[in-house]
C-alpha positions as CSV (number, residue, x, y, z in Angstrom):
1,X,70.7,-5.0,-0.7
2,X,74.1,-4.0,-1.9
3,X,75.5,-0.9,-3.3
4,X,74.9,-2.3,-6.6
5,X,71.7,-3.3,-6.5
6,X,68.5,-2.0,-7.5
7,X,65.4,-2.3,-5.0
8,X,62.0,-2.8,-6.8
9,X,61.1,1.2,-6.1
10,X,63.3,2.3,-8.1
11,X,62.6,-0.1,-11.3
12,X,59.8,2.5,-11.9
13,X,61.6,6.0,-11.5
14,X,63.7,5.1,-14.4
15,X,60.4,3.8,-16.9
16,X,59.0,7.4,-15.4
17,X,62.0,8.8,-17.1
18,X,61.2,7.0,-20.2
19,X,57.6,8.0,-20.2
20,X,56.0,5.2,-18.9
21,X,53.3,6.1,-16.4
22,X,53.6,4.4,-12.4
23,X,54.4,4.7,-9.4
24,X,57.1,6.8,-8.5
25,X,59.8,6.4,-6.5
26,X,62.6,8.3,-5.8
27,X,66.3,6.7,-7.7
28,X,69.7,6.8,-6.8
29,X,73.1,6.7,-8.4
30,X,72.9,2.6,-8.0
31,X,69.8,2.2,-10.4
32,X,71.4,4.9,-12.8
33,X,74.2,2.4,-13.1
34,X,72.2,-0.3,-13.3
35,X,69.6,0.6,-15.9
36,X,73.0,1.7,-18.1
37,X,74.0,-1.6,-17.9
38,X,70.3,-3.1,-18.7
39,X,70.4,-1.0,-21.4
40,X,73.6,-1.6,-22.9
41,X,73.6,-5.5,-22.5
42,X,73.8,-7.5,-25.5
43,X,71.4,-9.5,-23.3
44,X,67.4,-8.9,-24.2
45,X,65.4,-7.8,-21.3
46,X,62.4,-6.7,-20.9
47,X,60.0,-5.9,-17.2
48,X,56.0,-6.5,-17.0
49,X,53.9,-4.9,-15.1
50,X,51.7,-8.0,-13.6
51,X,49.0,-4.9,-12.1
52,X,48.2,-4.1,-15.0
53,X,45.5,-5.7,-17.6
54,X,47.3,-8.7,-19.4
55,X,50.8,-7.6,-17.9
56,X,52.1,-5.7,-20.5
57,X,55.7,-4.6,-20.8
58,X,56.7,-1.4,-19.8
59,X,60.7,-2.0,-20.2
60,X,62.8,-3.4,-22.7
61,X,66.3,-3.0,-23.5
62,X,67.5,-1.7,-27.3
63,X,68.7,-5.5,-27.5
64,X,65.6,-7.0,-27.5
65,X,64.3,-4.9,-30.0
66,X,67.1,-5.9,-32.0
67,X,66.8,-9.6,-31.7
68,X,62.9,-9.2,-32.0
69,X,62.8,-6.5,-35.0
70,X,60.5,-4.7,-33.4
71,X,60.8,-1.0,-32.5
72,X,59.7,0.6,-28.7
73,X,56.5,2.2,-29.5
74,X,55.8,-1.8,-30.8
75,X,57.2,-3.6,-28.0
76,X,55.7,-1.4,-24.9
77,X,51.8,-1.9,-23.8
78,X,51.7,-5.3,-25.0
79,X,52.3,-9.0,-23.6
80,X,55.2,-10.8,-25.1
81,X,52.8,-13.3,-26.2
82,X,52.9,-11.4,-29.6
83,X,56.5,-13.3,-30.4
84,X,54.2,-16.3,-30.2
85,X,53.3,-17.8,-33.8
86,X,51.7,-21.3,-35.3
87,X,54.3,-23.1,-34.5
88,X,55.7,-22.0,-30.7
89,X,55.1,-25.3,-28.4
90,X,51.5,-24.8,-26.6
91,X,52.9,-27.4,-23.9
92,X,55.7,-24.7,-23.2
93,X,53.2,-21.6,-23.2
94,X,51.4,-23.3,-20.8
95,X,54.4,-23.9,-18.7
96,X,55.5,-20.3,-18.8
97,X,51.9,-19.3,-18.4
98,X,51.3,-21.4,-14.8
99,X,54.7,-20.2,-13.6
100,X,53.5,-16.3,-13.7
101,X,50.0,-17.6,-12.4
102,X,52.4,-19.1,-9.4
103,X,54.8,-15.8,-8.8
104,X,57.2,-18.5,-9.0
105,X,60.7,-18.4,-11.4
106,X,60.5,-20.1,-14.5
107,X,62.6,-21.1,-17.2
108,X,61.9,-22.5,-20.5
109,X,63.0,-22.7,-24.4
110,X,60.8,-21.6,-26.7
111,X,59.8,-20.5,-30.5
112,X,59.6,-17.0,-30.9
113,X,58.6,-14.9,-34.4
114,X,60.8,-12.3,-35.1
115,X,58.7,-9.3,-37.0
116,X,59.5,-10.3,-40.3
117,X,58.3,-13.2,-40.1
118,X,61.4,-15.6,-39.1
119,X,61.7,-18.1,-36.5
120,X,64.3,-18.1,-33.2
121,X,64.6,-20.2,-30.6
122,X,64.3,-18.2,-27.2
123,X,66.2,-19.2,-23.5
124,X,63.9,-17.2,-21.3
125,X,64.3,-16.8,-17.8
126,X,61.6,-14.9,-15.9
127,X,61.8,-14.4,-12.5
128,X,58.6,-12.1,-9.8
129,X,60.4,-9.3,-8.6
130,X,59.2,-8.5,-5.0
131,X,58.9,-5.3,-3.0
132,X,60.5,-4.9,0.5
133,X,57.1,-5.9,1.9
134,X,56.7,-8.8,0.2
135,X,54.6,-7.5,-2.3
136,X,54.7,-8.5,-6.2
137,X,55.9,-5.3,-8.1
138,X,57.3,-6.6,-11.4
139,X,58.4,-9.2,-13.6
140,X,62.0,-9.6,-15.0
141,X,62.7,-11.5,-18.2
142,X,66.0,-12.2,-19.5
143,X,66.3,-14.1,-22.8
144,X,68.7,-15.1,-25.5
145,X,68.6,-16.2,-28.8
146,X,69.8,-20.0,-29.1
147,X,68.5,-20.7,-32.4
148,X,72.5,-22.1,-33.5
149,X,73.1,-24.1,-30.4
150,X,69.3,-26.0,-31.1
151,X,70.7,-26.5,-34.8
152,X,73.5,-27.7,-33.6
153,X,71.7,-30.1,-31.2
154,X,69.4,-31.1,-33.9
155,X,71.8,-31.9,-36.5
156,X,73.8,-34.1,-33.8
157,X,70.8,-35.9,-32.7
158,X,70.0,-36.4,-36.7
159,X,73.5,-38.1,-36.8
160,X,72.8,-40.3,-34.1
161,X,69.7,-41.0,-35.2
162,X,71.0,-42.1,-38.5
163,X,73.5,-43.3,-36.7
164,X,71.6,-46.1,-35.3
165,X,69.4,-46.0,-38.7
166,X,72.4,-47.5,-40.0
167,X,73.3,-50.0,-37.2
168,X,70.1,-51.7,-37.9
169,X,70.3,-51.4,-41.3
170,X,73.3,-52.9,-41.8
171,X,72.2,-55.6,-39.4
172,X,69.2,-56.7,-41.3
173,X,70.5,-56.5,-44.6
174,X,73.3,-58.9,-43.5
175,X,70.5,-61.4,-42.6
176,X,68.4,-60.7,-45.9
177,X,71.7,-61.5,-47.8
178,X,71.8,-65.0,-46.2
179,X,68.7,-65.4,-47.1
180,X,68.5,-64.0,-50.6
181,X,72.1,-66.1,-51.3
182,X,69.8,-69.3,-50.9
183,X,67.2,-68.1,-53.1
184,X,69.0,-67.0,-55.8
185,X,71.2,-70.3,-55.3
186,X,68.6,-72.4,-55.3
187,X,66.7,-70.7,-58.1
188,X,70.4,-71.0,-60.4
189,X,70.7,-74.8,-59.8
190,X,67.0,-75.4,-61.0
191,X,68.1,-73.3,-63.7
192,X,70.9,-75.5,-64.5
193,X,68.9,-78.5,-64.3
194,X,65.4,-77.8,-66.0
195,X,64.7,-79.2,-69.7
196,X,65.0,-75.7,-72.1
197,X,61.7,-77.1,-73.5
198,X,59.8,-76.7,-70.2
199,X,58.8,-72.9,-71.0
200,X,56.4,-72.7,-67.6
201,X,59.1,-73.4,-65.2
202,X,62.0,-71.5,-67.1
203,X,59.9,-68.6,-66.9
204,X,59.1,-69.5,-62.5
205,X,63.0,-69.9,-62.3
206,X,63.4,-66.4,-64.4
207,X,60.5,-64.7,-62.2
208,X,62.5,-65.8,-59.1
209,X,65.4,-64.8,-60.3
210,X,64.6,-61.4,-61.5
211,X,63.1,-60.6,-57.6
212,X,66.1,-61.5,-55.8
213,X,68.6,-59.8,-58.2
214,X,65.7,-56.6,-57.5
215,X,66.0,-57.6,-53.6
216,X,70.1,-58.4,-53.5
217,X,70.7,-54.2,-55.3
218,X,68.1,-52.6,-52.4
219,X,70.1,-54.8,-50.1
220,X,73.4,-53.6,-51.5
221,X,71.8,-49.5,-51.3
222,X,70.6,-50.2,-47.3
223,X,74.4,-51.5,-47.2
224,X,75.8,-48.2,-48.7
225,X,73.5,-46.2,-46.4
226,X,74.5,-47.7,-43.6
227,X,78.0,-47.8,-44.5
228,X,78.8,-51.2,-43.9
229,X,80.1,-52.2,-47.0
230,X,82.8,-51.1,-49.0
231,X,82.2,-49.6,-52.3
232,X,84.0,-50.1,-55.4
233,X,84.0,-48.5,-58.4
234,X,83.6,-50.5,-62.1
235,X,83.7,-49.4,-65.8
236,X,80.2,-48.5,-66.6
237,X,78.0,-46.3,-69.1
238,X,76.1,-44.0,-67.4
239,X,72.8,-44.9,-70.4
240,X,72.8,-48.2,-69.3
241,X,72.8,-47.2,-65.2
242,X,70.0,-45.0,-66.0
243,X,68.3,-47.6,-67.9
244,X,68.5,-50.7,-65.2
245,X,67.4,-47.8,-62.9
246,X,64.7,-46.5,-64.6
247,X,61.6,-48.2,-63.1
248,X,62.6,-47.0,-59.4
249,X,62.8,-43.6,-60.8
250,X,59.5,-43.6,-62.6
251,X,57.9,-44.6,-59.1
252,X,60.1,-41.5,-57.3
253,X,58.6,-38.8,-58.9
254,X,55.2,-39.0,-58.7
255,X,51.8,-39.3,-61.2
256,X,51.9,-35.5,-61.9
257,X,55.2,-35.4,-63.1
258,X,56.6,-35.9,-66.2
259,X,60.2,-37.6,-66.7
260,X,61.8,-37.5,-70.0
261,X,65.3,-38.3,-71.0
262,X,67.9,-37.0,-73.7
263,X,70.4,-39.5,-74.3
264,X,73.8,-39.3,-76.0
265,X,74.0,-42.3,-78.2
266,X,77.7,-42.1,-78.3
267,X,78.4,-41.9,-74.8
268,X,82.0,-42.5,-73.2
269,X,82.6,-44.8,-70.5
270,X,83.8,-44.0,-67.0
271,X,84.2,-45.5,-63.5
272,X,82.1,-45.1,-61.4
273,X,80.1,-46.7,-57.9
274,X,76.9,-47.7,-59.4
275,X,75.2,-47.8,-56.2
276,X,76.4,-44.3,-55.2
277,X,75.6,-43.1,-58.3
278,X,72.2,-44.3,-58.0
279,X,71.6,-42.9,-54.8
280,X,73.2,-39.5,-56.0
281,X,70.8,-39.8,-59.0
282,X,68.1,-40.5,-56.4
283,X,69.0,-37.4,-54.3
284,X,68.7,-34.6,-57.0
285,X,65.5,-36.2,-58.7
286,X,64.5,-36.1,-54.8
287,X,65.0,-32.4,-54.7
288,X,63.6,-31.6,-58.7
289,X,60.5,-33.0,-57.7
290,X,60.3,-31.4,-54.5
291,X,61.2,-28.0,-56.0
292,X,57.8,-28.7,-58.7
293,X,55.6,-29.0,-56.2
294,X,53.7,-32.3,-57.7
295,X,53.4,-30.5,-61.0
296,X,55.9,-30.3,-64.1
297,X,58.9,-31.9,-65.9
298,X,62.4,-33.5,-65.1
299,X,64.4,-34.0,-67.9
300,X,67.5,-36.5,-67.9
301,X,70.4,-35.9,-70.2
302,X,73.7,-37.1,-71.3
303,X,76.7,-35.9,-73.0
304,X,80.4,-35.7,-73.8
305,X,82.2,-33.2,-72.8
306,X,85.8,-32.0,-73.6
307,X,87.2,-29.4,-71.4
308,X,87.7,-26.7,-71.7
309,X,86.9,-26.5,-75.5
310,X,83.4,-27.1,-73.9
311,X,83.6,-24.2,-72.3
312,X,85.4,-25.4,-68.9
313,X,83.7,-25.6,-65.6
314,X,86.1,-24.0,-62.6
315,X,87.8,-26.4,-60.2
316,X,87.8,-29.4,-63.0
317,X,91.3,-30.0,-65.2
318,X,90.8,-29.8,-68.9
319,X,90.4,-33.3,-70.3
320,X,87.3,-35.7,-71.4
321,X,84.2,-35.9,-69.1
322,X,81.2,-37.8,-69.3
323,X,77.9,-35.5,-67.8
324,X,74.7,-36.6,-66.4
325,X,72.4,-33.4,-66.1
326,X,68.9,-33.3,-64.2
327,X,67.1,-30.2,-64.7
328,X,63.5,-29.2,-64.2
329,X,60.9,-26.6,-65.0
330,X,60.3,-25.2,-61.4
331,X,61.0,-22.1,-59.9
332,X,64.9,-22.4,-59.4
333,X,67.0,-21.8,-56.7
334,X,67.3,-18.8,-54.4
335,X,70.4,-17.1,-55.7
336,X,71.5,-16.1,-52.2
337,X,71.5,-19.8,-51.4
338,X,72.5,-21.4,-54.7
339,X,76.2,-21.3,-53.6
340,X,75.5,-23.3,-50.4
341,X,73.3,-25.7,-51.7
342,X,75.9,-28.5,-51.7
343,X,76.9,-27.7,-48.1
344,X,76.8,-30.4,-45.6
345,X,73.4,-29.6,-43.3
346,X,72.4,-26.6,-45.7
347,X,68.4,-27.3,-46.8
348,X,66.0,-25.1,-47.9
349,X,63.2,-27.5,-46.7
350,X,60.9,-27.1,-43.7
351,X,62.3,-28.0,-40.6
352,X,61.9,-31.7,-40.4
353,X,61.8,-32.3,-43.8
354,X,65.4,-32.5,-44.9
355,X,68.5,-33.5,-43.0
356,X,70.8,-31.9,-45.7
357,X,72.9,-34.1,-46.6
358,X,71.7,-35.8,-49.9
359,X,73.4,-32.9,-52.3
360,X,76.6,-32.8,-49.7
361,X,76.7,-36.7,-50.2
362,X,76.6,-35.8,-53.8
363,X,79.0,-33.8,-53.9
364,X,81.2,-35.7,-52.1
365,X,80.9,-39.0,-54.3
366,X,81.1,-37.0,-57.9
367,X,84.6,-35.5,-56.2
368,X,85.8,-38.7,-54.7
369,X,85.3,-40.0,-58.5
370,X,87.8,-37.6,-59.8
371,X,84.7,-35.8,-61.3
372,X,82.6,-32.4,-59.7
373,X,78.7,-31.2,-59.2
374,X,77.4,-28.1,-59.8
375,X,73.9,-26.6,-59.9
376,X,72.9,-23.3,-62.0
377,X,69.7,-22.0,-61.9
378,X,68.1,-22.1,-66.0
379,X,67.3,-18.5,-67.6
380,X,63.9,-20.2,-68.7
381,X,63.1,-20.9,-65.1
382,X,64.2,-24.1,-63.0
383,X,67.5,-25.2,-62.0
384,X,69.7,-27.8,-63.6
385,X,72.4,-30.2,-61.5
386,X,75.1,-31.4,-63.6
387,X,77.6,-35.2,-62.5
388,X,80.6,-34.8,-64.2
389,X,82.7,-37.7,-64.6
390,X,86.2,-38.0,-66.3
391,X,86.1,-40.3,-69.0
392,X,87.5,-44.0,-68.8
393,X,88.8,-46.4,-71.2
394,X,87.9,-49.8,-71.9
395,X,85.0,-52.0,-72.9
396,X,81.9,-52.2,-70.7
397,X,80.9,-55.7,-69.7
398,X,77.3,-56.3,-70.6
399,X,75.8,-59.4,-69.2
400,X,72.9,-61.1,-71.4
401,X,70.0,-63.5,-69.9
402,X,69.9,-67.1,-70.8
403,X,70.5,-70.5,-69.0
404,X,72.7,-70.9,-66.6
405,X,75.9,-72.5,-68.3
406,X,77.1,-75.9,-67.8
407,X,79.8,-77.1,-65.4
408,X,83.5,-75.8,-66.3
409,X,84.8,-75.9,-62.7
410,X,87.2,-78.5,-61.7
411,X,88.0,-81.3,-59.7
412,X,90.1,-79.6,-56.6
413,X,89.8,-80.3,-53.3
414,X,87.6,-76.8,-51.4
415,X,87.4,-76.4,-47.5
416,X,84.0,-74.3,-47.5
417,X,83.5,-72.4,-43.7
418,X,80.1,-70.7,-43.5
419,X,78.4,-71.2,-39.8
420,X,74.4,-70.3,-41.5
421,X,73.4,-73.7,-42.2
422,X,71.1,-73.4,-45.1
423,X,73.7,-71.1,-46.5
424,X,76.7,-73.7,-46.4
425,X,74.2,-76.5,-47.3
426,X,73.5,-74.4,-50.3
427,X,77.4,-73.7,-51.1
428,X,78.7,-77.4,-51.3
429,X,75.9,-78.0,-53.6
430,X,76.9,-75.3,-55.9
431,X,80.4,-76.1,-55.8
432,X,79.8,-79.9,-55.7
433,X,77.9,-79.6,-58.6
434,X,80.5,-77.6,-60.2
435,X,82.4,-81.0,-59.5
436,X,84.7,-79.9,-56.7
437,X,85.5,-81.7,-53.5
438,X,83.7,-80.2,-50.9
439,X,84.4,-80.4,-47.2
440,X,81.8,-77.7,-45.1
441,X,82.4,-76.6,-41.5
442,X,80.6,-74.1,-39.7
443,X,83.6,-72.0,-37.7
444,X,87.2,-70.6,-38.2
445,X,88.2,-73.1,-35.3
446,X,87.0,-76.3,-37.4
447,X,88.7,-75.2,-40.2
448,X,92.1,-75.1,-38.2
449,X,91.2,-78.6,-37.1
450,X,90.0,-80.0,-40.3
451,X,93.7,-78.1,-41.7
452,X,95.5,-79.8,-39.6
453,X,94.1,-83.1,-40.1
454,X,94.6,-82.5,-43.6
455,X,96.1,-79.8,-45.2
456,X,95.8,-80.9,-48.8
457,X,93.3,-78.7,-50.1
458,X,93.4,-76.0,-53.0
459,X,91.0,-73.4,-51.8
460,X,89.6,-72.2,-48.5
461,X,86.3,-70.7,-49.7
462,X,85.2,-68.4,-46.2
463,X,82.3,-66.4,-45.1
464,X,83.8,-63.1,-43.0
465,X,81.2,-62.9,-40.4
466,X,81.3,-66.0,-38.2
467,X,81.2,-66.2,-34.4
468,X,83.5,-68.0,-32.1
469,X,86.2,-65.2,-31.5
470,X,87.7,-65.4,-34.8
471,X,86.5,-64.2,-38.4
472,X,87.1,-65.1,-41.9
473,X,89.7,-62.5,-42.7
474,X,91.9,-63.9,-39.2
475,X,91.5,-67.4,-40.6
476,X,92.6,-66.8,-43.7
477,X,95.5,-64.5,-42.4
478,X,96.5,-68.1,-40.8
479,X,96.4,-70.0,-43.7
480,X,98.1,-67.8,-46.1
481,X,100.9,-68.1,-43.4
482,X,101.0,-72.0,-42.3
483,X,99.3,-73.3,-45.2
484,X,100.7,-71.2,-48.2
485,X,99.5,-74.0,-51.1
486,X,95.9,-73.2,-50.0
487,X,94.1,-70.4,-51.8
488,X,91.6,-67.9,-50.2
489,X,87.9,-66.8,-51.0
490,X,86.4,-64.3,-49.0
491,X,82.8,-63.8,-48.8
492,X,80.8,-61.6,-46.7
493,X,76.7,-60.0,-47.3
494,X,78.0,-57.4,-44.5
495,X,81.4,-55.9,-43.4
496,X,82.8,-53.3,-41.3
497,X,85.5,-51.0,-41.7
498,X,88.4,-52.8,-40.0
499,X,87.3,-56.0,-41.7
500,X,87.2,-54.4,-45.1
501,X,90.8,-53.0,-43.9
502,X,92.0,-56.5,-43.7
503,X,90.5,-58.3,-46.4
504,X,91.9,-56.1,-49.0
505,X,94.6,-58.6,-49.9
506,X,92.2,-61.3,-50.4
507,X,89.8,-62.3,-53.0
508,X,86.2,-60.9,-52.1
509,X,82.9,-62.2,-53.6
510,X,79.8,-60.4,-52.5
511,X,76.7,-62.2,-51.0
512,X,74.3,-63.1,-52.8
513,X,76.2,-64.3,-55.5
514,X,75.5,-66.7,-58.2
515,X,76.7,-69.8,-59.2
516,X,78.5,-69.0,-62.4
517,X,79.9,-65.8,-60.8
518,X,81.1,-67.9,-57.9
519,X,83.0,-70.3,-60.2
520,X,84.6,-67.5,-62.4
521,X,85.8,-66.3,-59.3
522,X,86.9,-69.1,-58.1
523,X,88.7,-70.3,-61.4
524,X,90.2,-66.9,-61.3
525,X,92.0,-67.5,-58.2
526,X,93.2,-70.9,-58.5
527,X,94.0,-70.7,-62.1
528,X,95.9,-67.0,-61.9
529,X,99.7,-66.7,-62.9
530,X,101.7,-67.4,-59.7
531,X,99.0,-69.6,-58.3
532,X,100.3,-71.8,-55.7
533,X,99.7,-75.6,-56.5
């Protein structure tokens, strides 16, 4: 043994020093030096005394007691077991526990309890210390509180996991859009066809209507989750969003409590993603009822605001804001935490409960918007979240229910590319009942063929997604260059980021769509100032 070493003797002459009854033996500078540094370590340590009943410690360094809370005269005499609480891993106990049975080294992570009551996650290393004779004398635990590498961990393998969420997400709601486009297609031409007198088959058409416009927004959410689709903003008033969206909130919050709303009957417009507004709507109506425990009242409201006449709100430039407040009856927010609470992976949840990232989400989309979120706790009890939005100009559209109207397309010539079969099939219908000229092909390569067969066509109406090497946004890149008379549609249920990138300068409609929206976009195109003809 070195000069620097400390023999297993001597481990007891320095607890005799400290009061702690054993064997003696006699120490030498070496352990003085050594049990300085044990002591001093930021390092917890502690030694066990395996001869003993239940091998209590009878050594621990001034670290652990820091890192456990617990003074010496609580930390000497007893097993460590005592750091143990409900929710420490039984599988890892065991491990730890077999390894001592053993004499054999051991190393493990575990949840430890620190006196007051908190949780830390523990890298122990315990290792038999033996006596020149071979003899067990002791056991020596180091340990180390790892409690921000396991959040770390955690929150990465959350990403991933969402992550992938998203991957598949995206994947099947680009399928469900196929499918939902042929619905809602199918359901528009009956629609267009059926007598008006024929009440019981209006109101089937209407019933299947109403489910896939239900289906094609979920569809659009699972697309924003997954962030496979680009979102764009519209002129909107937040009373009618909240209105369309008030069914799905009703079922969010529960039987036991109550949801009322306070809406300004003069409220401006302003521009805004509905879906991401939706979902940030969802996420704090998430967190009210959370906070009331199954029991109380969320109250909606709406307002006009004009800062800072209205009293400004920091971070925001004076000006005209529309403000959607949530606010509940529950106990409020911590006040230590109610500056963090829109902090990416800040939650006051239990562990497994909340990623935290709604509110950070939140956040983020209210600022992207040119608006800002804040959260104050009530003086009346419960906390109130407040979306404020500058105020926009213009008219909202409102779309009313009726028949589908009649045919007000035209008679130009379309090259339709969509490789789902039932999809296309479903398309030239439309547009031939619209009274174009339809020729369908079911890849970017047969459109360059049919192209160069003959060019003379007014639109190229394309799907993005196609397979074969080349998508919708390179064929039309190829057309707008060798065939600049030809005008482009793009449509897509599912994109990606670089496609989005490169469909910007193209027309977009949005699977599923329907059949009077397709031909007002399609008018739009080819009837635009500076159309080519």
């Amino acid at each position: 043994m070195s000069d620097h070493s400390v023999s297993a003797p001597e481990i007891p002459a320095r607890l005799a020093a400290q009061g702690v009854r054993g064997d003696i033996a006699p120490a030498d500078a070496s352990s003085d030096i050594f049990f300085a540094a044990v002591r001093t370590t930021r390092m917890p340590m502690v030694v066990t005394d395996p001869h003993r009943p239940d091998n209590p410690i009878i050594f621990c360094n001034d670290a652990f007691s820091f890192m456990t809370g617990y003074s010496q005269d609580e930390i000497l005499g007893y097993n460590c077991r005592f750091l143990q609480g409900p929710e420490t891993d039984r599988t890892v106990v065991g491990e730890l526990r077999a390894a001592i049975a053993k004499r054999e080294e051991v190393s493990v992570e575990m949840l430890n309890y620190r006196k007051n009551g908190s949780t830390f996650w523990n890298a122990l290393y315990v290792s038999p210390v033996f006596g020149d004779d071979g003899e067990l004398r002791y056991f020596f635990a180091s340990q180390l509180d790892i409690s921000r590498r396991r959040e770390a961990e955690e929150a990465l393998h959350e990403a991933q996991r969402m992550e992938a969420v998203g991957k598949l997400t995206g994947g099947i709601a680009h399928d469900f859009n196929n499918l939902l486009q042929v619905i809602q297609g199918y359901a528009d031409i009956l629609d267009a066809r059926i007598d008006a007198s024929d009440r019981s088959a209006r109101r089937a058409v209407d019933a299947i209507s109403t489910s896939a416009s239900r289906a094609a927004t979920l569809t659009q959410q699972l697309l924003a989750f997954a962030r496979k689709q680009e979102l764009r903003d519209r002129l909107m008033n937040l009373n009618q969003l909240l209105g369309d969206f008030r069914p799905i909130l009703d079922r969010s919050i529960g039987s036991g409590i109550t949801l009322k709303r306070d809406l300004a009957t003069d409220l401006w417009n302003c521009r805004v993603d509905p879906v991401q507004a939706e979902m940030a709507l969802l996420n704090i109506i998430a967190n009210a009822r959370d906070a009331l425990d199954g029991t109380g009242e969320i109250t909606i409201t709406t307002r006009n605001a004009v800062l800072p006449e209205d009293g400004g709100v920091a971070r925001l430039e004076p000006g005209e804001y529309v403000v959607l407040s949530i606010r509940d009856n529950g106990p409020g927010i911590d006040p230590g935490t109610v500056d963090k609470i829109f902090e990416p992976f800040f939650t006051t949840k239990e562990m497994g409960k909340g990623a935290g990232l709604g509110l950070a989400m939140v956040y983020g989309f209210v600022r992207q918007s040119g608006g800002l979120a804040t959260v104050r706790n009530l003086s009346g009890g419960g906390a109130e979240f407040s979306l404020y939005f500058p105020r926009a100009s213009g008219a909202v559209e409102r779309k009313t229910a009726g028949p589908i109207a009649p045919h007000t397309g035209g008679a130009e010539r379309v090259l339709m590319v969509e490789d789902q079969r039932e999809v296309g099939e479903l398309g030239r219908t439309i547009l031939e009942d619209l009274g174009y000229d339809v020729v369908l092909v079911n890849s970017a390569r047969a459109a360059l063929d049919t192209l160069r067969q003959d060019s003379e066509f007014r639109l190229l109406f394309t799907d993005i997604l196609m397979p074969g090497g080349m998508n919708g946004v390179t064929l039309a890149q190829s057309v707008r260059r060798d065939y600049p008379h030809t005008a482009v549609l793009l449509t897509t249920g599912f994109a990606d980021e670089a496609i989005d990138e490169g469909s910007r300068s193209f027309e977009l409609i949005r699977k599923p769509y329907r059949r009077n929206e397709l031909n007002d976009r399609i008018r739009a195109v080819l009837d635009k100032p500076g159309a080519r003809t």
